[in-house]
C-alpha positions in Angstrom: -64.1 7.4 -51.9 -63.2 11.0 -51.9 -63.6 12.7 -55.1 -62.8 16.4 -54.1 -60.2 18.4 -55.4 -58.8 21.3 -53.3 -60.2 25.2 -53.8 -58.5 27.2 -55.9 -57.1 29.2 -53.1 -57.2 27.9 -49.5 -58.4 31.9 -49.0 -61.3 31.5 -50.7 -62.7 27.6 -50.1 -66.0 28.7 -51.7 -67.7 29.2 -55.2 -65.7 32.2 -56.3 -68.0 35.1 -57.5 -66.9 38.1 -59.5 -65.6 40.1 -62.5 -63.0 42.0 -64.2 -62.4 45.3 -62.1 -60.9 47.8 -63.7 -60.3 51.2 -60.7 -57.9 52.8 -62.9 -60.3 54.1 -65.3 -62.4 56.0 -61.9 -59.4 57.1 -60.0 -60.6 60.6 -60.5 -63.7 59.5 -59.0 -62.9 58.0 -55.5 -67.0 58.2 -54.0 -67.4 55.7 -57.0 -64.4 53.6 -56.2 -66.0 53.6 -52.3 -69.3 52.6 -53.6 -68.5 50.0 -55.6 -67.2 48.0 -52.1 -70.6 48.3 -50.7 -72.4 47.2 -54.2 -70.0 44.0 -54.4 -70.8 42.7 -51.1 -74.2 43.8 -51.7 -74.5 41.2 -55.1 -72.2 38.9 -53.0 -69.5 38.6 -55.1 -66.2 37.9 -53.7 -63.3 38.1 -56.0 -62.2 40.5 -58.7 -59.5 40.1 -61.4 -57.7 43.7 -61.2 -54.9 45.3 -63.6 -56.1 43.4 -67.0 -54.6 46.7 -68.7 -53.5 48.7 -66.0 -49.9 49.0 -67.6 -49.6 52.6 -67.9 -50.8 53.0 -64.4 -48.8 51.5 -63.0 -45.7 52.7 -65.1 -46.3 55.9 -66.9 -43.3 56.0 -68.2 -40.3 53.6 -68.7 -39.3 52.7 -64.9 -41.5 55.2 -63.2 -43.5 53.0 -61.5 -47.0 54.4 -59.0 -48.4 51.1 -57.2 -50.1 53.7 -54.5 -53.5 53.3 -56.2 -53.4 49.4 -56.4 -52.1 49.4 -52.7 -55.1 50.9 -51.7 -57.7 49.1 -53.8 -55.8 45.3 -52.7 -56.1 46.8 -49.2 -59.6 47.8 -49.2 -60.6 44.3 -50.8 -58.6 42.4 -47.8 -60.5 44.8 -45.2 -63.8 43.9 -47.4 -63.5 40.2 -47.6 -63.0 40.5 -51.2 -60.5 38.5 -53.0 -58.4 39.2 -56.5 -56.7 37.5 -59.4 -53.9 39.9 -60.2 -53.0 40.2 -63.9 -50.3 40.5 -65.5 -51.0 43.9 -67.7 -48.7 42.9 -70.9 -52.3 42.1 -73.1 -52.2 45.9 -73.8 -49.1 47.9 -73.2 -48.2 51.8 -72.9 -47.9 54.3 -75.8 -44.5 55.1 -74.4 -43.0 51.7 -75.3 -44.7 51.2 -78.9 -43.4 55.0 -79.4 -39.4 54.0 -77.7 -39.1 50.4 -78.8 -41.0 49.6 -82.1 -40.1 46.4 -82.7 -42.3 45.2 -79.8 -45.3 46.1 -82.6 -46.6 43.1 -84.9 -46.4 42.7 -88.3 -49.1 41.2 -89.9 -49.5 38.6 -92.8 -49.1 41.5 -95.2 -45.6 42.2 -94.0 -46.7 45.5 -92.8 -45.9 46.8 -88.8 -49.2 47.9 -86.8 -49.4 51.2 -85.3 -49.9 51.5 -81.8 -53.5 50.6 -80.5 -55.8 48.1 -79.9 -54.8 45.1 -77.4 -52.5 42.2 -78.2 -50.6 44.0 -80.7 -47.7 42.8 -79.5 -44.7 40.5 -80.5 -44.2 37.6 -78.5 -40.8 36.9 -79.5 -39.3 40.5 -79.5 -36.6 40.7 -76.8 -37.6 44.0 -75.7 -41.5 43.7 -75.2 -40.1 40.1 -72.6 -37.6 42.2 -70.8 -40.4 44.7 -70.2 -42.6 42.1 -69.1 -40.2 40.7 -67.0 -39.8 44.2 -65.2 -43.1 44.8 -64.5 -44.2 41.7 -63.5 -41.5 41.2 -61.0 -42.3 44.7 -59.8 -45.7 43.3 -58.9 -44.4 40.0 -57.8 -42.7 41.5 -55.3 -45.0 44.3 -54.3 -48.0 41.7 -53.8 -47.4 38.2 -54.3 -48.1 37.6 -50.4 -50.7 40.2 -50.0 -54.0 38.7 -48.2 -56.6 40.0 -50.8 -54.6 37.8 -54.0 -55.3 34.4 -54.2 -53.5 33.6 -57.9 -52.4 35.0 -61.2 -54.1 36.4 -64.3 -51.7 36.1 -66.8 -52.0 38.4 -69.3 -55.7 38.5 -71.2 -57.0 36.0 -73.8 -53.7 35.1 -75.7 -54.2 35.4 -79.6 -53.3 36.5 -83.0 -49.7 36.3 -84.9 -46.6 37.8 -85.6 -44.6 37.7 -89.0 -41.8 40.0 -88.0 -38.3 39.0 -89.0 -37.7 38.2 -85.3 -40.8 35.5 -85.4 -39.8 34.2 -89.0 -36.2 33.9 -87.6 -37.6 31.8 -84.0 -39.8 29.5 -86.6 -36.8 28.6 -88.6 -34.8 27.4 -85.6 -38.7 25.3 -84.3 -38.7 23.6 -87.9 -35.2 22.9 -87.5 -35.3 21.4 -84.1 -38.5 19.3 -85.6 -36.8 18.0 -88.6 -33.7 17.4 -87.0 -32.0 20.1 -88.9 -32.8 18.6 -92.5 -34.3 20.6 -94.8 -35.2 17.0 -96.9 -37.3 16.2 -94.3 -39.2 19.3 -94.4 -39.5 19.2 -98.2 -40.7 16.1 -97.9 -43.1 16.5 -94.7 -44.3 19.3 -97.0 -44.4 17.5 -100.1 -43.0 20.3 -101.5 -41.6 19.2 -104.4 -45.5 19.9 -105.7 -45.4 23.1 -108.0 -41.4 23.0 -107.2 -41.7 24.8 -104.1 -38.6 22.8 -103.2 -36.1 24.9 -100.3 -33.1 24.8 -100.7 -32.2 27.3 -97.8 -33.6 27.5 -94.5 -33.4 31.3 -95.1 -36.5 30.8 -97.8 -38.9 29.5 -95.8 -41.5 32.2 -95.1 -44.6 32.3 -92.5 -47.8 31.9 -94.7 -49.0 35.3 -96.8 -51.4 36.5 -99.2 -48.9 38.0 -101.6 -47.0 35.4 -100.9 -47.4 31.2 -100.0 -50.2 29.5 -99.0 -51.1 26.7 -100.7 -48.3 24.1 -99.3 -50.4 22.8 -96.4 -47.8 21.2 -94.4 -46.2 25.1 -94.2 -49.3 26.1 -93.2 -50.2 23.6 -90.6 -46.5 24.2 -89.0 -47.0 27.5 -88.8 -50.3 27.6 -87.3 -48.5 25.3 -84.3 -45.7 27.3 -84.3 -47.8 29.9 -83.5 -49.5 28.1 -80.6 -46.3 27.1 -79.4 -44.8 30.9 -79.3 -47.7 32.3 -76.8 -47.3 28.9 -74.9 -43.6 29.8 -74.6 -44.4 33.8 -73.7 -47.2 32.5 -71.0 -44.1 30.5 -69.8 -42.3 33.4 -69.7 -44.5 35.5 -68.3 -45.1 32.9 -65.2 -41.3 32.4 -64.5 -40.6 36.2 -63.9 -44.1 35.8 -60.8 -44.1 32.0 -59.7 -40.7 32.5 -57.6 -42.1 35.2 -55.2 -44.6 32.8 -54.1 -44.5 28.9 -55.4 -47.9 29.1 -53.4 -50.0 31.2 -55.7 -51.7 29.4 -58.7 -51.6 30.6 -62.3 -53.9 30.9 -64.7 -54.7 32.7 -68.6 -58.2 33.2 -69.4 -58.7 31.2 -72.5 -61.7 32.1 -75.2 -63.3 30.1 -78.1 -60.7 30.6 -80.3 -58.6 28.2 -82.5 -55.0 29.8 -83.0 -53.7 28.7 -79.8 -53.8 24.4 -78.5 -55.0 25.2 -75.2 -54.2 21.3 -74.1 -50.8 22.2 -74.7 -51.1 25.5 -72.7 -53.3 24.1 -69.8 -49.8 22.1 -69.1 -48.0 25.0 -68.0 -51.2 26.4 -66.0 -52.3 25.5 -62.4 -55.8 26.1 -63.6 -58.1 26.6 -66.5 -60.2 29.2 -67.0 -62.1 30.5 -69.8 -64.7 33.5 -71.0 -67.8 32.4 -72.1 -70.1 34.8 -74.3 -72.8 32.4 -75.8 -75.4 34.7 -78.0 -78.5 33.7 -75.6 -81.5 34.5 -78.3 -79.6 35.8 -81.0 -80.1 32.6 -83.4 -82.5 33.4 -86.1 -84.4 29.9 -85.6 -84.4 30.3 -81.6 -82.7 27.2 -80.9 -81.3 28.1 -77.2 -80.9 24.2 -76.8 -78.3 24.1 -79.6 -76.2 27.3 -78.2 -76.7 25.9 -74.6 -75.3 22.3 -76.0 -72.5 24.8 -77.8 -71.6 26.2 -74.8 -72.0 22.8 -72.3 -69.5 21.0 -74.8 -67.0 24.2 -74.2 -67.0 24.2 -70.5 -66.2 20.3 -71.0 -63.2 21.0 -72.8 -62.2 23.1 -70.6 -63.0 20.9 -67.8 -61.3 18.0 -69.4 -57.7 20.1 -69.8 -57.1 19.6 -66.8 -59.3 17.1 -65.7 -60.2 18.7 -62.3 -62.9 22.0 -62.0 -62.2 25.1 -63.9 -62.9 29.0 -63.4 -65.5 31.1 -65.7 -63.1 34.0 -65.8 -65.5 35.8 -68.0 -68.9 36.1 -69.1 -71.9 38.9 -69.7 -74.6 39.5 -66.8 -76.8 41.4 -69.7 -75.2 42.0 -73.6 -72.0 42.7 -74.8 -71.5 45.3 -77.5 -69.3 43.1 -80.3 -72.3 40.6 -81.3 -74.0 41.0 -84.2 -76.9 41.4 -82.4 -77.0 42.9 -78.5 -79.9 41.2 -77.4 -80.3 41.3 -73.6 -80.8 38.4 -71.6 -84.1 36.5 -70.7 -85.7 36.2 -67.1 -84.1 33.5 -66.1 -81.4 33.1 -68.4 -78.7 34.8 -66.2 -79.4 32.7 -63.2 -79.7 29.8 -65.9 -76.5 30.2 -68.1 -74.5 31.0 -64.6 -75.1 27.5 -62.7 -74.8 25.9 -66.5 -71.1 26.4 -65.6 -71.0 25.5 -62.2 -72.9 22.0 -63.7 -70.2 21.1 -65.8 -67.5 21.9 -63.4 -66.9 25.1 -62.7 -66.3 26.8 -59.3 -66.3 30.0 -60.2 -68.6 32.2 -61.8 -67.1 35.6 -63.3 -67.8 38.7 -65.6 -67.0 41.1 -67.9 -67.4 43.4 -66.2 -67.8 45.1 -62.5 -68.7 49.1 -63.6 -69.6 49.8 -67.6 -66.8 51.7 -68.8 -67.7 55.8 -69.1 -66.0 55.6 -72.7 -64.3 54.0 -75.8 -65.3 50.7 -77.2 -66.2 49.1 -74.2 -68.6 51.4 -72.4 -71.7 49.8 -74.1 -70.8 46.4 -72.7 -72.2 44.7 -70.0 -71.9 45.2 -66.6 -73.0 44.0 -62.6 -73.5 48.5 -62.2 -74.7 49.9 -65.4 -74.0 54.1 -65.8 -76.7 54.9 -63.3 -74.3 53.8 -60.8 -76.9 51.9 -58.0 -78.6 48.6 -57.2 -81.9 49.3 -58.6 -81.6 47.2 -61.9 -83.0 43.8 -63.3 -79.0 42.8 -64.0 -77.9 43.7 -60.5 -80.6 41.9 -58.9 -79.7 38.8 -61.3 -76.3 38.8 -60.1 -77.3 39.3 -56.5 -79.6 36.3 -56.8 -76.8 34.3 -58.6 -74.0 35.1 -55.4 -76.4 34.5 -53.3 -77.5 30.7 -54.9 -73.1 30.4 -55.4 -72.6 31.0 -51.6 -74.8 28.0 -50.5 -72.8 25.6 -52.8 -69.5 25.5 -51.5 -69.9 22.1 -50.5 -69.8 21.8 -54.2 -66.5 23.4 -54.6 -63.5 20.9 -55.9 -66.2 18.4 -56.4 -65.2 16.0 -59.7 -67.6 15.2 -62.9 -67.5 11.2 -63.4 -67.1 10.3 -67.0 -66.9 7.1 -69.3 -67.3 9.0 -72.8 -64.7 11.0 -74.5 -65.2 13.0 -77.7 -61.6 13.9 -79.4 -61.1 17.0 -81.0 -57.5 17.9 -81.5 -56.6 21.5 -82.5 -54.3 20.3 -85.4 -57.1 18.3 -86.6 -59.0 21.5 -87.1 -56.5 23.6 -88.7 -56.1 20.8 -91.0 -59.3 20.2 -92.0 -60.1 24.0 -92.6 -57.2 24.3 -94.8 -57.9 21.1 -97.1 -59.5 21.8 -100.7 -61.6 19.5 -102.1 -64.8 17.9 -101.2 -66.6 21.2 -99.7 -65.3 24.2 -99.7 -67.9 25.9 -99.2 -67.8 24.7 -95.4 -67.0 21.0 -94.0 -68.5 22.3 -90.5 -66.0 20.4 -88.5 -67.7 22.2 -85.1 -71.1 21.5 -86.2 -70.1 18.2 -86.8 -68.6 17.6 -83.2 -71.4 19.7 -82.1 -74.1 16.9 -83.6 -72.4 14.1 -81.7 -72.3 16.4 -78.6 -75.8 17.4 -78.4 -77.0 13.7 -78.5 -75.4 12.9 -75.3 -75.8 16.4 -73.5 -79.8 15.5 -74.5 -79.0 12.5 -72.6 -77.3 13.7 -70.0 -74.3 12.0 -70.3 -71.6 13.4 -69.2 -68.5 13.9 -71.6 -64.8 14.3 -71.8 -63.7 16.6 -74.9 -59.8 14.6 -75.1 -56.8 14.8 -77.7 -56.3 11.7 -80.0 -53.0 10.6 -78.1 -55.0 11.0 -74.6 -55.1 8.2 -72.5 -58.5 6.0 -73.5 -58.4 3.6 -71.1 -60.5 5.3 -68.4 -63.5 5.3 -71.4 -66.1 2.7 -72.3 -66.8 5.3 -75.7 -64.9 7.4 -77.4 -66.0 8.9 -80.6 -63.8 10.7 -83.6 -66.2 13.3 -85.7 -64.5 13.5 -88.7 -60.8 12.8 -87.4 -59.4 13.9 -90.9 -55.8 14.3 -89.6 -54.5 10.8 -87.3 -51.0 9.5 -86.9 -50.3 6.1 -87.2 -49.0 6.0 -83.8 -52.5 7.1 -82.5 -54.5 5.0 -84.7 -53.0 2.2 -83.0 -53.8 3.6 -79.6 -57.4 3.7 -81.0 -57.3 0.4 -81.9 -56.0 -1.2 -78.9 -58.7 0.8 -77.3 -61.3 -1.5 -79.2 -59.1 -4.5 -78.9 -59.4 -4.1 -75.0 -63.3 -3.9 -75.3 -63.9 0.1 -75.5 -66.6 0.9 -78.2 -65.6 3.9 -80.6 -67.6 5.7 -83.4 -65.7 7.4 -86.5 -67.3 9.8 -89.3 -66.7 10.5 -93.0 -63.3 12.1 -93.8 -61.7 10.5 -91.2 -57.8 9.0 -91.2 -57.1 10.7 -93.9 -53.5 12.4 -93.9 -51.2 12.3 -91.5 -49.3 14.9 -88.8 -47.7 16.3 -91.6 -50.8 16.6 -93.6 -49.3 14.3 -96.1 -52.4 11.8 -96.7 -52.8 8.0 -95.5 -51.4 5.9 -99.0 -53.1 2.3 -98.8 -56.8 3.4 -98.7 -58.4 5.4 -96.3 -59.2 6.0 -92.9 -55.8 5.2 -93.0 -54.8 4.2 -89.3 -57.9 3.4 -89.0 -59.1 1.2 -91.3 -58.6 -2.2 -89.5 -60.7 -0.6 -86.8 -63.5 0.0 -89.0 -63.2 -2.7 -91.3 -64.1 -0.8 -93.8 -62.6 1.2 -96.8 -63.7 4.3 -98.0 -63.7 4.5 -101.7 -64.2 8.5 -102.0 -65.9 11.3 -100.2 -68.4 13.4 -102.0 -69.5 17.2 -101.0 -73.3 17.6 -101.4 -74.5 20.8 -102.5 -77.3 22.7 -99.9 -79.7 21.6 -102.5 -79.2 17.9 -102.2 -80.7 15.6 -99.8 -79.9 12.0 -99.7 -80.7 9.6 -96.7 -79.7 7.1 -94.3 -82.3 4.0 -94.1 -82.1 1.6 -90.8 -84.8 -1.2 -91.5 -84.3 -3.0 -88.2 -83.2 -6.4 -87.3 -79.4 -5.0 -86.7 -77.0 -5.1 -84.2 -78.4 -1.9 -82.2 -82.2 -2.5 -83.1 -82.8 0.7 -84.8 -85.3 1.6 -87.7 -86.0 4.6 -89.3 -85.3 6.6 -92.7 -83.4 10.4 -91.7 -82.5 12.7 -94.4 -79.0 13.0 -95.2 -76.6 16.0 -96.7 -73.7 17.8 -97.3 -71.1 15.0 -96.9 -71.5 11.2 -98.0 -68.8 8.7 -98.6 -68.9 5.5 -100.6 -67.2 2.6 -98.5 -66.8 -1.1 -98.9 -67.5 -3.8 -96.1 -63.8 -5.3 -95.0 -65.4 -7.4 -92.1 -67.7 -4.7 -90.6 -71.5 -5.5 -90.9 -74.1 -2.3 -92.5 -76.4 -1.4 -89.6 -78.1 1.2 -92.1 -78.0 2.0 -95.9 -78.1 5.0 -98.4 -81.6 6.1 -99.3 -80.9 7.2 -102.9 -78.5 8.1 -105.8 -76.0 5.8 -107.2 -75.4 5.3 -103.3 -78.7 3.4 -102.6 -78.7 0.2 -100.7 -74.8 0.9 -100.0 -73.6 1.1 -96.7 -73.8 4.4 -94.5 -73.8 3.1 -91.3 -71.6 0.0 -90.2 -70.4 -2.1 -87.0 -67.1 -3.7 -87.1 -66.4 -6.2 -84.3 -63.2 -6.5 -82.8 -61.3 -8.2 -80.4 -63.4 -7.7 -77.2 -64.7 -4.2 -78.7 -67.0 -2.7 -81.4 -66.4 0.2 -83.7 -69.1 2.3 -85.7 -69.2 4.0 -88.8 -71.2 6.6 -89.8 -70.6 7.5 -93.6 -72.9 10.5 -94.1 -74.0 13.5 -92.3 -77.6 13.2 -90.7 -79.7 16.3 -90.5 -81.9 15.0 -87.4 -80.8 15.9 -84.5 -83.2 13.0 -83.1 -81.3 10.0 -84.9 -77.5 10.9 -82.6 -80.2 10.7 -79.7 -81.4 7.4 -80.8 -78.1 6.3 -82.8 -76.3 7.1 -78.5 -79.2 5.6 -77.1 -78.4 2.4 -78.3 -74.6 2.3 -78.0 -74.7 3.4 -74.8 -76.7 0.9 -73.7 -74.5 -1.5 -75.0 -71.7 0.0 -73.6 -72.6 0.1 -70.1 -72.8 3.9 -69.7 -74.8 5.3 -67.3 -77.1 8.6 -67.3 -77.0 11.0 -64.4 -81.1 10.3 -64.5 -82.0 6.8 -65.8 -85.1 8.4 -67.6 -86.6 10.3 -70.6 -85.2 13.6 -70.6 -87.6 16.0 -73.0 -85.4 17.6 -76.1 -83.5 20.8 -74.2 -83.5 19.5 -71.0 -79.7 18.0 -69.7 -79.0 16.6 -66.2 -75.4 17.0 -65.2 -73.5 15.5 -62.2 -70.9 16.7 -60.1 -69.9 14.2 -56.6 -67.6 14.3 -53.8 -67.5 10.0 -54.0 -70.1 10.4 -51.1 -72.8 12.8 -52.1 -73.5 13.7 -56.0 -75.0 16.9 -57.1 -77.3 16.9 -59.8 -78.4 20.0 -62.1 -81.7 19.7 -64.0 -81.3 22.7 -66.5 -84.2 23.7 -69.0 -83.0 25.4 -72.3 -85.9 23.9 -74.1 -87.8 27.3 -74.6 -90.8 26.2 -72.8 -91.8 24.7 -69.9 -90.8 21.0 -68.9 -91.8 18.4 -66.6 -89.1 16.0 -65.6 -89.1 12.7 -64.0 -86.9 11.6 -61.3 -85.7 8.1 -61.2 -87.0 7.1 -57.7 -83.9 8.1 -55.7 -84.5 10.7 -52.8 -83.1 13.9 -53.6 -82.7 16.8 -51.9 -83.3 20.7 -53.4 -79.7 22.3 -53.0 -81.5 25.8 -52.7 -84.3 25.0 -49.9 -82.9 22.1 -48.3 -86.2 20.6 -48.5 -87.0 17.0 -50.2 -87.5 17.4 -53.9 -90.4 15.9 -55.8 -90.5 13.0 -58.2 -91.4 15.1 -61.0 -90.2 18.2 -61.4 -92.0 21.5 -63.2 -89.5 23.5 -65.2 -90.5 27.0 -65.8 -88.5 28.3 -68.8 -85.2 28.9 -68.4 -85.8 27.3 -64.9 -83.4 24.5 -63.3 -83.0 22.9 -60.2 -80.2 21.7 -57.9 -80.6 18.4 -56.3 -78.5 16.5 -53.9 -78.6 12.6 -53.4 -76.4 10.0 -52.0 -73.8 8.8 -54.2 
């Protein structure tokens, strides 16, 4: 069986090393341009993404257009072996236009227009600033779309942000009429707006959210925030229409960033291939937990994986510090190499920065970068990206290789807007991240590897899927849930789950709502716990999964009754003690959990997975002990798998193999049974699949 999925570019059939490139800034300085040939070959990176924000270069003023300079860098990379993503420049466009065409500025929530300045300060709905994109874009479409050194397009630069022009409040008018099938009763009543009579009786009333303005009718809010998505989606669209024609051959891509305005599984439809910039604050944490930032950043890459469900490009990340974090520590022996292959692990084939050459000024010039000001090789971040192209260039065999999963966590983006904008049990923060993060972290401990899916996903391919607090759930997907169980899957719910609906109207008939035949249970009410109070979560043994212990519990707890589910573990204290906080409902050929409270221990998701996994049939990449920071991921081509032994634990850590002969990826050499991991150390392995 052949598990391999073509390379990105039939160019470049390797693990793609690089970063952002930005020659514009040194045209004055052409020795430096010339040098920094010889230094990327020299850290053996391969690929650049080039003209990011190059807009004004390459038109200085409204259709003057000067390609010379990118000519000659494209055809020094093609003489050099080097390879480029070429962008699309509309994330930061020219003085000229903001000056000649001001409507192509955003207004913010305040109702006020921006000056010129920054980056994505832009409308994405103006006529003007897509005409202008369309020009330029062509221009370079048909300049380069067959030139040897590109091998796909970067569309424009992590999408973000919103407009509330009269152009965009017009466009989401005519969205929530298509929607609500042009009835303004439905609205009201999707809304429930008849609450503090913010009854419409106009479409011309409705308003984006402001702060001088509405924001307390969810429903608007909600809407809006997917309106928004749906705009940038619809620009991106744009945006690859005016270059896919010049050459259907050349894959598109947007570099995507930890950010929730936009549903990247709705934009990852319209791409050829994810990618994503990664800048996890290695060190920064005030209690040192790297494990918990490495588990952060493992459960991002998965997402980003799963979009798509085939490997993904790091567009971005740091080879030292970046100047924007609170804190610009630099990166520990180790950590580069480290962080890097974490990628590549969970199924990446590139690895990418920002950025090639630091910047000489404005904000950027304290940033990162492969050559720092003094311009040469001698540095300890040049010789940790050298050492990291040189590892990349001996996996290629790992390039297009697949990640084999049978868990799925769900985390929908409207889920999280709704749950941030609910008032009531904990306003102070419901952690909805941390919260996926928990049930993450137990798994990537286990190295188990994990799909991050939407609710209305197909679940069949999965023997668990598990909802952390799946507060919004239609009914439609609620029965797609339970069919899943039905057919024998296992699935695990939290508190505050099936609660409202798509419309952010809540569940009537008790919740979880959709869920609640699933569960078999009802939940009664949901209580926020202030920092101060600690409850807990007893399991005396003798149940279903064998598990005993007594783990402090906080912030959230729900009171729920038994409606054919059986308690595996009870509340510790309160009016809640001896009720249930942790139940098992059997049904049809499946099982589905419960868990009512949030557990501080990180240990009890390890023990809590441990057992339903086992249950469940799921596999580990290792069948043995892993020691806490320590995660084995897999990557296999159906006839060989490749298996990553990563340390984040802090300290050293010896690791058992399970008896199967593995080869080191890096030596080529047979690999021990027990492996000595130096910190921040990992290893590579190889073994028949």
């Amino acid at each position: 069986m052949n598990s391999k999925f073509p390379p990105v570019s039939s160019k470049a059939p390797v693990m793609l090393h690089g970063a952002d490139y930005n020659p514009e800034q040194w045209l004055k300085y052409p020795e430096i341009l010339q040098e920094d040939l010889r230094l990327m070959k020299l850290s053996g990176c391969n690929v650049m993404s080039i003209g990011i924000f190059s807009w004004v270069s390459l038109e200085p003023e409204e259709g003057v257009f000067t390609f010379e300079w990118m000519d000659s860098i494209l055809d020094s990379f093609a003489e050099n072996g080097i390879y480029a993503f070429l962008a699309t420049p509309s994330g930061a466009r020219p003085a000229w236009m903001s000056d000649k065409y001001p409507e192509v500025l955003r207004v913010e929530r305040n109702r006020v227009r921006n000056l010129h300045g920054f980056r994505h300060n832009h409308c994405y709905t103006s006529p003007v600033y897509r005409e202008k994109t369309d020009i330029i874009n062509t221009k370079l479409a048909e300049r380069y779309a067959h030139h040897p050194a590109v091998i796909g397009w970067h569309i424009s630069n992590e999408f973000g942000g919103e407009c509330h022009c009269d152009l965009c409040q017009a466009e989401f008018r005519v969205w929530l009429q298509n929607k609500y099938k042009d009835s303004l009763d439905e609205v009201n009543h999707a809304w429930w707006a008849t609450f503090w009579s913010h009854t419409y009786t106009s479409w011309e009333q409705i308003e984006s959210p402001a702060p001088h303005g509405e924001t307390q009718v969810h429903g608007l809010n909600l809407d809006w925030r997917r309106f928004v998505s749906d705009r940038f989606i619809d620009f991106c669209q744009h945006e690859i229409n005016s270059v896919r024609s010049f050459n259907p051959e050349l894959p598109v891509t947007t570099n995507m960033h930890m950010i929730e305005g936009i549903d990247y599984r709705k934009l990852a439809e319209i791409l050829d291939v994810v990618s994503w910039d990664a800048y996890p604050e290695w060190g920064y944490t005030e209690d040192g937990d790297d494990a918990r930032l490495a588990a952060w950043t493992a459960m991002h890459h998965d997402l980003f994986r799963t979009l798509k469900k085939k490997p993904f490009l790091l567009m971005e990340s740091t080879p030292s510090l970046t100047n924007w974090q609170s804190v610009s520590k630099l990166k520990r022996p180790g950590m580069h190499k480290l962080s890097s292959l974490q990628a590549v692990a969970h199924g990446s084939d590139s690895v990418q920065y920002f950025q090639w050459r630091k910047s000489r000024g404005s904000s950027e010039k304290f940033h990162g970068a492969v050559v720092d000001h003094s311009g040469h090789q001698e540095t300890r971040v040049f010789r940790d990206v050298a050492e990291v192209g040189k590892t990349l260039a001996g996996l290629t065999e790992v390039v297009g290789t697949s990640t084999p999963v049978q868990t799925a966590i769900i985390l929908d983006w409207d889920n999280r807007w709704a749950i941030k904008d609910a008032q009531g049990i904990r306003n102070s923060g419901l952690g909805y991240e941390e919260t996926v993060l928990q049930h993450y972290r137990a798994l990537w401990e286990m190295g188990i590897a994990v799909d991050i899916i939407g609710s209305s996903d197909d679940l069949s391919a999965y023997k668990l899927v598990i909802a952390p607090m799946l507060y919004l759930i239609s009914e439609e997907n609620g029965r797609r849930i339970e069919k899943f169980v039905e057919q024998g899957g296992t699935f695990l719910a939290t508190y505050w789950s099936g609660v409202v609906g798509e419309t952010d109207l809540c569940h009537l008939g008790g919740f979880p709502g959709p869920l609640r035949r699933t569960l078999g249970i009802w939940a009664e009410e949901t209580e926020g716990l202030h920092s101060r109070d600690v409850n807990g979560l007893v399991l005396k043994g003798g149940n279903t999964l064998n598990l005993t212990g007594d783990y402090d519990a906080h912030e959230i707890a729900e009171l729920i009754h038994l409606e054919g589910a059986e308690a595996l573990g009870h509340y510790r204290s309160d009016f809640y003690a001896g009720r249930p906080a942790l139940t098992m409902n059997r049904l049809g050929a499946g099982r589905a959990y419960h868990l009512a409270t949030r557990v501080k221990d990180s240990a009890f998701y390890v023990e809590l997975y441990s057992a339903i996994t086992s249950k469940a049939g799921i596999t580990r990449t290792l069948e043995t002990d892993l020691p806490t920071g320590v995660t084995v991921q897999l990557r296999t081509d159906g006839e060989n798998d490749y298996v990553f032994v990563q340390n984040f634990s802090g300290s050293q850590q010896d690791v058992e193999l399970d008896g199967r002969a593995y080869t080191d990826l890096e030596s080529g050499i047979s690999a021990p049974n027990a492996l000595c991991l130096p910190v921040n150390g990992l290893v590579m392995l190889k073994r028949k699949h």
